[in-house]
C-alpha positions as MATLAB code, in Angstrom:
seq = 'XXXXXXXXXXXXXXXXXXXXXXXXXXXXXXXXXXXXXXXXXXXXXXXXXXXXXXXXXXXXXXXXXXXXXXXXXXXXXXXXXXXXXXXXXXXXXXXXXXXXXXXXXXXXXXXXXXXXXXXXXXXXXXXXXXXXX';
ca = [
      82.825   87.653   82.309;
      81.406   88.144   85.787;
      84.146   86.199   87.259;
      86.478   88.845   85.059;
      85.015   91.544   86.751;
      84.862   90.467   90.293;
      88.820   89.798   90.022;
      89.337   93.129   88.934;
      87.301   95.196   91.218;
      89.493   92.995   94.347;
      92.771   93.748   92.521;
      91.527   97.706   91.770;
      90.006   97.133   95.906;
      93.467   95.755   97.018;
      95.350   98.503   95.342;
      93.182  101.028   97.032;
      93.412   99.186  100.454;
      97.476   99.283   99.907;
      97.317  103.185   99.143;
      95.242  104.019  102.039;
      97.735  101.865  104.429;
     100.652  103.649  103.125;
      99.377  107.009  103.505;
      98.116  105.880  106.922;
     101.246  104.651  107.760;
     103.019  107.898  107.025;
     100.941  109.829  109.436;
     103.594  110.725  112.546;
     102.397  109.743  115.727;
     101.396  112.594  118.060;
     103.616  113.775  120.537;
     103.326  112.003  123.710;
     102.061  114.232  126.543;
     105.072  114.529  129.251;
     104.406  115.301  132.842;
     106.129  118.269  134.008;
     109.392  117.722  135.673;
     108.537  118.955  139.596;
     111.917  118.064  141.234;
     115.445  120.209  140.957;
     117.275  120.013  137.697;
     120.906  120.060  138.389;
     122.540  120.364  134.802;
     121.214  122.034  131.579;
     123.386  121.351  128.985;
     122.928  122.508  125.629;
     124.731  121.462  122.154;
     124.474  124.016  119.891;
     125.720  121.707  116.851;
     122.772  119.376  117.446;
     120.418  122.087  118.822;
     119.469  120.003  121.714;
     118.637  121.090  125.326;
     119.035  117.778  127.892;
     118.225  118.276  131.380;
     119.881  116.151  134.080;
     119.460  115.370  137.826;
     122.361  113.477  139.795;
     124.372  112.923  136.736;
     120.929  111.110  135.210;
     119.341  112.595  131.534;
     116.020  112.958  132.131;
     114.875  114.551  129.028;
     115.863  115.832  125.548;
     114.300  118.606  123.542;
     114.422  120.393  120.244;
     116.073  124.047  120.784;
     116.383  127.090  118.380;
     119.401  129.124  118.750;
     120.342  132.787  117.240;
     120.368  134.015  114.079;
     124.316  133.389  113.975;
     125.047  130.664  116.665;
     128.088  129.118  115.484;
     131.198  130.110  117.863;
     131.108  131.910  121.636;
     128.803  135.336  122.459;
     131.174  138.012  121.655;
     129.249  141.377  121.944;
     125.473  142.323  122.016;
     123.901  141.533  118.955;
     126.089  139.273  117.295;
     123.131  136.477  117.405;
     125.294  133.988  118.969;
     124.755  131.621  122.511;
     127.148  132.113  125.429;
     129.449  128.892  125.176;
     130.872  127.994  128.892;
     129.475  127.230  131.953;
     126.540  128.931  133.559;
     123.894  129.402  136.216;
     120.278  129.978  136.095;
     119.891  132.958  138.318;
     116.502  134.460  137.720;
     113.255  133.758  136.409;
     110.950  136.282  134.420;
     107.476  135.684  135.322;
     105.560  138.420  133.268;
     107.234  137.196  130.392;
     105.255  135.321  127.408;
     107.509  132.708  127.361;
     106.472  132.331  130.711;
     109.100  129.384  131.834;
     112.334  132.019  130.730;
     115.555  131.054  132.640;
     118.185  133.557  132.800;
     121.703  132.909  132.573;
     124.152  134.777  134.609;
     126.003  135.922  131.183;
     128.011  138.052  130.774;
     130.494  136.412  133.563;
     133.770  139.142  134.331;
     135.650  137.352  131.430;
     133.205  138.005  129.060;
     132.681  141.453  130.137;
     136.951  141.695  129.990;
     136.758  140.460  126.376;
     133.964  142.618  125.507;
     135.876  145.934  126.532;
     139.167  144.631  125.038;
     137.380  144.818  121.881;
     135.360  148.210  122.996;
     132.232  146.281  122.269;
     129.495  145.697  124.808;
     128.908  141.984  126.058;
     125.124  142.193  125.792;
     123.162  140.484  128.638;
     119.772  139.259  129.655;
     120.493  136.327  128.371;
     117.214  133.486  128.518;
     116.306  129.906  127.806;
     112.808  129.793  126.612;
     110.380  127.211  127.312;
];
């Protein structure tokens, strides 16, 4: 009867042992910590389908991130508040330091064609357009 007992307190032990190791095992690992990137970034580019920012230098991806986008980001910026990203190709040409999202980058939207569209349709482009870090 002892015997009895002992074999079912290691099966009951076991079965605890294999919840714990599950539950441990679904326990993401933290995020690593990634040193800052100090030298020039030549290429941002951003996929709005996948909502992914990837930085490059010399044609080399450095690094990949997680992005959120508008409230409505599917398809080109048409007018100010539509909630939509500028598709195309831009440049980062200021920086807003007093800003909470202290590493903003401003894009130089809206570029004359998207100001031309914008008054074809007698809409206003919008501007101050920002990535957010």
């Amino acid at each position: 009867m002892i015997r009895g007992l002992i074999r079912l307190t290691a099966a009951a032990l076991l079965v605890l042992v294999s919840i714990v190791a599950v539950r441990i095992a679904s326990i993401p690992a933290p995020e690593p910590v990634l040193v800052p990137l100090t030298e020039k970034i030549d290429l941002i580019e951003i996929d709005k389908s996948d909502r992914r920012m990837t930085v490059f230098r010399e044609g080399v991806a450095l690094r990949s991130y997680d992005i959120a986008l508008g409230f409505s980001p599917a398809g080109h910026k048409a007018r100010q508040g539509d909630g939509r990203t500028p598709e195309g190709h831009y440049r980062i040409d200021r920086r807003n330091p007093e800003s909470a999202f202290h590493l903003s980058l401003g894009i130089n939207y809206p570029r004359p064609l998207d100001t031309l569209r914008a008054a074809a349709k007698g809409v206003s482009p919008g501007g101050d357009i920002f990535i957010h870090g």
